[in-house]
N, C-alpha and C positions, 0 to 999 in steps of 0.2 A: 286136314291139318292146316292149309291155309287158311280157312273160314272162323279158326281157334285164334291164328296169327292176326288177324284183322281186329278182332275181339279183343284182345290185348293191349290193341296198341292204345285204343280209346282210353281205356281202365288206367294205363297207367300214365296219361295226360293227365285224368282226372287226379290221382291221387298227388300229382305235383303242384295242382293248380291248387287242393284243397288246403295242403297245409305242408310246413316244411320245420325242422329241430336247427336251432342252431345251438350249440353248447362252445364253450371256453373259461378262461379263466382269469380273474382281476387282480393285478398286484397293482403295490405300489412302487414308487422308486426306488427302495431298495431293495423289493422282490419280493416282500412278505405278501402273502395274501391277504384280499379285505373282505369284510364278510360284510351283506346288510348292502349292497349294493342295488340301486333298483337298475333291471334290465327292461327296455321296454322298446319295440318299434314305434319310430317319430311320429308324432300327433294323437298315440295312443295313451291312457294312463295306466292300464292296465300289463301284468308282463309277468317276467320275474327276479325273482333275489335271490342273489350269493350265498353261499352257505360258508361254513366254518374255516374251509377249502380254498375258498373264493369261485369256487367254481358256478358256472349255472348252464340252465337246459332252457334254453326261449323257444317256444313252438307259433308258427304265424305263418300267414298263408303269402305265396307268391307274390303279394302289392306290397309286401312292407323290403324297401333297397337302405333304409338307413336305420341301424341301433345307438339307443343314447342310453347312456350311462350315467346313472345321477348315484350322488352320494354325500350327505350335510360337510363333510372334510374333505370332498376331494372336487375339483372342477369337474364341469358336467362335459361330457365328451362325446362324440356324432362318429360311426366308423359305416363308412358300405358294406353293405354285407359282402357283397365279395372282398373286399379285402379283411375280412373276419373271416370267409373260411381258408383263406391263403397264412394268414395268421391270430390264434385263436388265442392268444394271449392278452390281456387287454391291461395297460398301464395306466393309471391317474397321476396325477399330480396333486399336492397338497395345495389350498389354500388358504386364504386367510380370509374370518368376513369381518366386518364392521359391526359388533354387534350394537342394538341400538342401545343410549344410554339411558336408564333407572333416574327421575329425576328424585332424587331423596331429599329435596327439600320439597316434594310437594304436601310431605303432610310435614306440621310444624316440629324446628327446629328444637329440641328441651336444652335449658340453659341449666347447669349442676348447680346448688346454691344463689338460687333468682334473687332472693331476696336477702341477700348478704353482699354491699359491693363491697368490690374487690377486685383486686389489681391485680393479676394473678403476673408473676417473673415466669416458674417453669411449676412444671407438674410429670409425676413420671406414672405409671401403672406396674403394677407387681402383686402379684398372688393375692388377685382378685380385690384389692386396694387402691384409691388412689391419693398420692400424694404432691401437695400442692407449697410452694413457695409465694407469699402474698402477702400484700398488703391492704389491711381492712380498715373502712371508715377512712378512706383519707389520710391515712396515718405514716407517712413515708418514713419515720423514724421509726417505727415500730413493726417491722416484720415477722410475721408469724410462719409457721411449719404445719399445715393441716394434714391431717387423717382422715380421708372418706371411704365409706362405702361404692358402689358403682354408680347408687343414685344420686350420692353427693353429699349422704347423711353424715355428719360430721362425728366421728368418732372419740379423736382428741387432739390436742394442738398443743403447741407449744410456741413459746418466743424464743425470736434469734435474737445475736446483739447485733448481725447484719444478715440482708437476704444475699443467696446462694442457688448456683444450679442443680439440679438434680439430676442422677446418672445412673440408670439400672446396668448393673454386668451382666456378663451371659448367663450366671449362675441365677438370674432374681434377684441379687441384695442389690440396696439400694441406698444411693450416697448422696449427702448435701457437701458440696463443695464452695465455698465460700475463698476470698481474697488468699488469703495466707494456709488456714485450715481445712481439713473435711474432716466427715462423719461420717462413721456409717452407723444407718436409720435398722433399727432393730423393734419389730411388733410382736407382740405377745400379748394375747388377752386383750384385744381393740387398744394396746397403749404402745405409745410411741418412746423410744428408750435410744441415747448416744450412746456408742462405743466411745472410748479414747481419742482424742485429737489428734490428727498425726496431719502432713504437709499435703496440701492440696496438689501438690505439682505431682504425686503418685499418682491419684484419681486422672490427672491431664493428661499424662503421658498415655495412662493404659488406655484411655476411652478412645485415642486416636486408632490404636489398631489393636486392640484386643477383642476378638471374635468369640473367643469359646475359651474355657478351661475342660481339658480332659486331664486325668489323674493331677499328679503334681508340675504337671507342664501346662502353658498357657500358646494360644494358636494366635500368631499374629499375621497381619496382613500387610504388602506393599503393592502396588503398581507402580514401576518405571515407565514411563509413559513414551520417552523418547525412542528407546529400542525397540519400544511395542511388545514386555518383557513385564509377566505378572508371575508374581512369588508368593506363596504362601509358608510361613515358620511356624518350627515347635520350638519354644522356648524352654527349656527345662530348667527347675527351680530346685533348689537356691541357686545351682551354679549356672553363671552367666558367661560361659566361658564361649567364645564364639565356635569350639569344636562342639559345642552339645546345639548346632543348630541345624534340622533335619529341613531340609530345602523339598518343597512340597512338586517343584519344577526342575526343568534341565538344568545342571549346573553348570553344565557349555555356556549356556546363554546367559547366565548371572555373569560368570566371566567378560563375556561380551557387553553386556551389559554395561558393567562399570566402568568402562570407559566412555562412553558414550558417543554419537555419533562420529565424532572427528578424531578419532583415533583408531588406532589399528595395531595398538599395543605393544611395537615397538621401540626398541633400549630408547629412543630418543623421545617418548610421548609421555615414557613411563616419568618421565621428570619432573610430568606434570597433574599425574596422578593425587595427590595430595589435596588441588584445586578445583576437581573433577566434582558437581553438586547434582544429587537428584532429588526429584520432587514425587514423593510417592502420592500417589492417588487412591484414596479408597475403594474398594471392591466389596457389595453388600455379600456378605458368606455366613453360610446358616449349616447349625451341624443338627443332622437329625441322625438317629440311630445307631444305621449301619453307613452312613453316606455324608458325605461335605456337598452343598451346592453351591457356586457360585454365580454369581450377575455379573460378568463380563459385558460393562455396555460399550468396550473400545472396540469389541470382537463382536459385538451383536449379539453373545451367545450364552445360553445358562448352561455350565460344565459341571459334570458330575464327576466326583472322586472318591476313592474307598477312602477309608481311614487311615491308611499312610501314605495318602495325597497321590495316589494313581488315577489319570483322569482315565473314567471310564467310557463318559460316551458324550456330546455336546448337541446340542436340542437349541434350532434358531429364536431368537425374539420373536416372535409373530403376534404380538396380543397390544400392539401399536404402530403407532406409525416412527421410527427411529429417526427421521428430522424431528418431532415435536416430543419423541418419549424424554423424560426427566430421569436422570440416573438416581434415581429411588427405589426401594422395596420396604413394602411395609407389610410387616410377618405378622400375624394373628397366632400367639402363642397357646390363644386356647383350643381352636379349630385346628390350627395348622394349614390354614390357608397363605398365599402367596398374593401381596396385591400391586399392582405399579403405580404409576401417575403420568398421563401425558396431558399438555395442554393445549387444545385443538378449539380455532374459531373463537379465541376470546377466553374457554372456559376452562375448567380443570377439571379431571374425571381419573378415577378411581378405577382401575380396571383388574378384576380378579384374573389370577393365574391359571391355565393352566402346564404345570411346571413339565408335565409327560410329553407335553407337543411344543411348549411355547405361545400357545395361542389365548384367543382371550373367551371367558366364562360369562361375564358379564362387566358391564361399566356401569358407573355413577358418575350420574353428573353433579357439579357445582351451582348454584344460581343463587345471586344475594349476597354471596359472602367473599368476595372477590380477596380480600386480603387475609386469609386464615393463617395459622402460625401453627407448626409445630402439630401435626399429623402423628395420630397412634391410631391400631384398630385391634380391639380385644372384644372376641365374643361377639364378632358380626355385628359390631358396632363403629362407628367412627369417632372417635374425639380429637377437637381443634380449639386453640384460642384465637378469640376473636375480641379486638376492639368494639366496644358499642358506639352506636351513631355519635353518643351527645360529647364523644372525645376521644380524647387522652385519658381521661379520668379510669375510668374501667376496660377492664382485659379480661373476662371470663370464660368459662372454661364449657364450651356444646361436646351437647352428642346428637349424632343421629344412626338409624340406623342402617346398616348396607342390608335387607332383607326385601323383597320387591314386595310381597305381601303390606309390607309397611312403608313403599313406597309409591302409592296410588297405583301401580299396574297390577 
């Protein structure tokens, strides 16, 4: 019996020394599990990965005292194995990378209409058209209304008796607004057709905060910037009655709000209520489906809401650096992409969304064209106006494209 005890002890040194299981499991800070996690002892490449679960099974032999944890979204983490079997939970943290930037002017820039100058005012995009306000041949008394194709193929034109901006709604129709007048621009069969003349200051008014049209009610936007107090309205039509206005936010706080910092709302302040001014701030809000998103850049943060403006969940900025991000969003109406703009080191870069994390997809860089104007992106394209070298003379209208394929990488 002893001689068996002896026997034993050896065998099971050996089987400690030869190899050893550690298992646990990866969340993240909110506790969901991550799957696709590489497990692996330090200086090793080899190991394993997470499951569905988050869970994994590492097996390695008695020389490995440190596990790292690696993962493309989450900071890479070092735990002693003794403190993994006292606690076999493993938490990441999110972060954010730098991705490097796309330079898309490395292959050359396409100019729409090269050999037509032209002075282009505005240009708008709309179901798969684009429409341009310009002035051809030098001709600054003579403003014309173009109809292109994507490529820039000119469809048909028309004369104004004065140039005008151009204003897509949410709906796709598209409006030339001029000094006193607008229009709206109606195509049928590649021709360009006015509606009735009606007062440009409709067109003003609503392009400041009109977002969306759902049914017969129109979705408008403010930012109170003071109170640190964002609102979103349904406007219902015809009647404009301020009781048909469904507040998409606390109405505690609209309350509060309207007074604004130096008041405290009472009988003696209320006297001065009448003098009380705010300055609402744009907020970029985009209605898809079943959901409203917003771009809170006061809050850092894109907020999700159903359709009768209940915020459901808020997802940080991470797809920039927020001293240098520019409060823009520019939507690609045909992809459904999401893109931003920060300007880092001199340059301007285009950074795609992704709207589920906040983080960034990819970026595009600027270079050459430092002074662009008036950014759209339809169909993984980019379009900007841009003065040419030789002046003032000409403003015409680029594209390039955001696709890395077609941007030297």
């Amino acid at each position: 019996m002893n001689k068996l005890f002896l026997i034993l002890i050896p065998f099971l040194f050996y089987l400690q020394a030869a190899g050893q299981t550690v298992t646990g499991i990866t969340v993240n800070t909110s506790g969901n599990p991550i799957q696709g996690v590489h497990v692996s002892c330090k200086g090793k490449s080899t190991g394993a990965i997470t499951d569905a679960s988050g869970k994994f099974n590492l097996s390695e032999n008695s020389n490995c005292n440190i596990i790292v944890f690696n993962h493309l979204n989450y900071k890479t983490k070092e735990i002693p194995l003794s403190e993994l079997r006292i606690n076999s939970t493993v938490i990441l943290q999110d972060t954010t990378y730098m991705i490097n930037p796309v330079d898309i002017y490395s292959k050359p820039v396409i100019a729409l209409l090269p050999d037509t100058p032209l002075f282009i005012n505005d240009y708008e995009i709309a179901n798969g058209h684009i429409y341009l306000c310009a002035f051809m041949n030098r001709q600054l008394g003579k403003p014309q209304l173009l109809l292109t194709d994507m490529n820039g193929k000119i469809m048909d034109s028309k004369s104004l008796e004065e140039t005008g901006d151009l204003y897509k709604d949410p709906d796709e129709s598209v409006y030339v607004c001029q000094k006193d007048y607008a229009f709206q621009l109606i195509t049928e069969n590649e021709k360009l057709y006015f509606s009735e003349a009606f007062e440009s200051k409709y067109v003003l008014n609503a392009r400041e905060h009109w977002t969306h049209s759902l049914g017969d009610s129109l979705i408008l936007r403010y930012y109170y910037y003071r109170n640190q107090g964002m609102s979103y309205f349904i406007r219902q039509l015809p009647n404009d009655s301020a009781s048909e206005w469904l507040v998409y936010v606390d109405e505690e706080a609209i309350d509060r709000m309207s007074w604004g910092g130096f008041f405290d709302g009472n009988e003696f302040d209320k006297r001065f209520e009448s003098q009380i001014v705010y300055k609402p701030v744009q907020v970029p809000v985009f209605f898809e489906e079943n959901r409203v998103l917003a771009f809170n850049f006061i809050s850092g943060n894109i907020e999700f809401l159903d359709s009768s403006g209940t915020l459901q969940k808020e997802v940080k900025m991470q797809y920039a650096d927020m001293n240098k991000i520019k409060p823009e969003i520019y939507y690609d109406s045909y992809t459904g992409k999401y893109y931003g703009r920060e300007i880092r080191a001199g340059l301007n870069r285009i950074v795609a969304i992704d709207i589920e994390t906040g983080k960034a997809l990819e970026s595009f860089s600027f270079k050459g064209y430092p002074f662009i104007e008036k950014l759209k992106i339809y169909n993984n394209v980019l379009y900007f106006l841009y003065k040419d070298y030789s002046g003032d003379e000409y403003k015409r209208l680029y594209k390039s494209p955001l696709i890395k394929k077609f941007s030297g990488n």
